[in-house]
KEKE-3310 file (N, C-alpha, C; in steps of 0.2 Angstrom, whole numbers, plus 5000, padded with zeros to 4 digits):
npx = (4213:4222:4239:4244:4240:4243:4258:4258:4255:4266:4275:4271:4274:4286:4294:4289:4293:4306:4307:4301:4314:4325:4331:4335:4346:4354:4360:4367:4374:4383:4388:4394:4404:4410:4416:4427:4436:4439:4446:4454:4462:4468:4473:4469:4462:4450:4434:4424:4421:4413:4400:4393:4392:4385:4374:4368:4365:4357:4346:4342:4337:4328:4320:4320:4312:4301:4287:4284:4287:4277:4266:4266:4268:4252:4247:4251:4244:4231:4228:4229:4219:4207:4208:4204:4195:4197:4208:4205:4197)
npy = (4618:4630:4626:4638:4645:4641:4642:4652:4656:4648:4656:4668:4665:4658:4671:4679:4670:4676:4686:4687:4684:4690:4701:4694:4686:4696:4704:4693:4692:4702:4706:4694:4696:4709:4703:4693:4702:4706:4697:4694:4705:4704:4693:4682:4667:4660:4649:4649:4660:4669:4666:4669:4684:4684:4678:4687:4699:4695:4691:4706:4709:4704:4707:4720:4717:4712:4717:4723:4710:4700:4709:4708:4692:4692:4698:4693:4680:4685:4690:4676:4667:4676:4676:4663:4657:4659:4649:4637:4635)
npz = (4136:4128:4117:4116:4128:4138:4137:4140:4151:4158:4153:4162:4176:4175:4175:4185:4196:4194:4197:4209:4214:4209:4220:4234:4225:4220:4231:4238:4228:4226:4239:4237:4229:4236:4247:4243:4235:4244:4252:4241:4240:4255:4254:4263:4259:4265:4265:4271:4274:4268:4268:4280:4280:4267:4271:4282:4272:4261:4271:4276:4263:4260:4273:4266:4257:4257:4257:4246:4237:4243:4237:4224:4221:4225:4216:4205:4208:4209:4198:4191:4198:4192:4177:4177:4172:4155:4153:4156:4144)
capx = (4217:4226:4246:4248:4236:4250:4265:4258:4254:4272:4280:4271:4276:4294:4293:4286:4299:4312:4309:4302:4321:4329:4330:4340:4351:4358:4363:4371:4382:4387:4391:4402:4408:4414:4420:4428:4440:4442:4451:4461:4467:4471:4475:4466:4455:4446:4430:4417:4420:4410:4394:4388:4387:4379:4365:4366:4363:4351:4341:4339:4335:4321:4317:4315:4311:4296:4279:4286:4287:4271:4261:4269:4262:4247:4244:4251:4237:4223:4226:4227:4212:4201:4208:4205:4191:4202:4214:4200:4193)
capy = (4624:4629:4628:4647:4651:4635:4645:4661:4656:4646:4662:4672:4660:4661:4681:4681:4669:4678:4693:4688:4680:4694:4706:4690:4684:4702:4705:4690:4693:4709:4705:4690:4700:4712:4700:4692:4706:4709:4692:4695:4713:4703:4686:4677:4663:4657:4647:4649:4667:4673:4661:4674:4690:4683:4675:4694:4705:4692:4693:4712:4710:4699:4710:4728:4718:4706:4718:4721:4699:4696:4712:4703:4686:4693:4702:4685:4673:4686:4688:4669:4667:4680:4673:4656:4655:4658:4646:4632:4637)
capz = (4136:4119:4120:4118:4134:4144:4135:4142:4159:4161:4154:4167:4182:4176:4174:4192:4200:4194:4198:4218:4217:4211:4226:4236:4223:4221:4240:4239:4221:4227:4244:4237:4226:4239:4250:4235:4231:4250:4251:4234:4243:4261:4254:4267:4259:4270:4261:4276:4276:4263:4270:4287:4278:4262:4277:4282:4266:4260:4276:4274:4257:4261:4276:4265:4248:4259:4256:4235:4235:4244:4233:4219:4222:4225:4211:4200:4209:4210:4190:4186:4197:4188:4172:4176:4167:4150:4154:4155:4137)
cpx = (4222:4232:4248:4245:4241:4256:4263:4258:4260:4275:4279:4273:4282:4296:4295:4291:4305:4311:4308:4311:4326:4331:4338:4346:4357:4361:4368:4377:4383:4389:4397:4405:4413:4419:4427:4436:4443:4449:4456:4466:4472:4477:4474:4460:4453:4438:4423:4417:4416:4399:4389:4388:4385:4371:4363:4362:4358:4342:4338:4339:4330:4318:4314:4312:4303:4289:4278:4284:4282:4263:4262:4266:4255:4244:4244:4245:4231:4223:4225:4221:4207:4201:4207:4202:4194:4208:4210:4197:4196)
cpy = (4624:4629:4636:4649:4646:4641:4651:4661:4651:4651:4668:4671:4660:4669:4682:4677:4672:4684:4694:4686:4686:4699:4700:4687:4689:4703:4702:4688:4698:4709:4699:4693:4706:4709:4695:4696:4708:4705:4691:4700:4709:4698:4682:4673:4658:4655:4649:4659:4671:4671:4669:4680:4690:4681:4681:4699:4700:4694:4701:4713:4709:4704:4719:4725:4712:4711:4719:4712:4699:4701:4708:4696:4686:4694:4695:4681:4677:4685:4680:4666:4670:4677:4667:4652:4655:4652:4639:4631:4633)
cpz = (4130:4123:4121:4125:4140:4143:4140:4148:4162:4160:4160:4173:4181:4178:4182:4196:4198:4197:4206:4219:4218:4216:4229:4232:4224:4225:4239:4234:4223:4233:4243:4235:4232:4242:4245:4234:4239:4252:4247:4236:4249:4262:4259:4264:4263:4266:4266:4276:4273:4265:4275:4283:4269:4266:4279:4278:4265:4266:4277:4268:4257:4265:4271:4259:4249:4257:4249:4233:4237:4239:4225:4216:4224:4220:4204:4202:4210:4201:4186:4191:4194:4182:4171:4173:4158:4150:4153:4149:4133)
residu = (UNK:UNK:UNK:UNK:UNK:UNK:UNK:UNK:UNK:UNK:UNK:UNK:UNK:UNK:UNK:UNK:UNK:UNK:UNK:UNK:UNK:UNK:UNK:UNK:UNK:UNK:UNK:UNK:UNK:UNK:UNK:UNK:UNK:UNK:UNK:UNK:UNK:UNK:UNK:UNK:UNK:UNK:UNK:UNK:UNK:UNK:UNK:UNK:UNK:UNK:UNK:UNK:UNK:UNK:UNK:UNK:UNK:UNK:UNK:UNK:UNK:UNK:UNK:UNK:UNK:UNK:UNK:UNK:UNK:UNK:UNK:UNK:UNK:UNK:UNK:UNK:UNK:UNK:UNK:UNK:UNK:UNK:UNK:UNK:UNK:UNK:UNK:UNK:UNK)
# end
């Protein structure tokens, strides 16, 4: 395997985890975020507060953003099986 066809095939395995990630990170910075500014407004810090509906948003993130993540990772493991013969070369 030359280095450019390693480089190519770690760039696209970063690519790919970042992007199944992003769906879930987001929920969860913009729900801190909310919650965030709620606590700045009430002045209640409370540390655990922000914990159950980051568990929430994440989990309907994952619930509407699950047949995009697994089309996703399909489409990255069919293409590097098909191409796996280049990757051996």
């Amino acid at each position: 395997m030359s280095p450019e066809l390693a480089i190519e095939l770690a760039r696209r395995a970063l690519l790919t985890a970042g992007l199944l990630a992003l769906p879930a990170l987001a929920a969860g910075l913009i729900v801190g975020l909310v919650v965030s500014i709620f606590q700045a407004i009430t002045q209640i810090h409370e540390i655990t507060l922000t914990f159950i509906p980051k568990m929430i948003a994440i989990g309907i993130a994952l619930y509407f953003f699950l047949p995009w993540m697994i089309k996703t990772m399909l489409y990255y493991t069919s293409t590097l099986y098909i191409n796996f013969s280049l990757f051996l070369r």
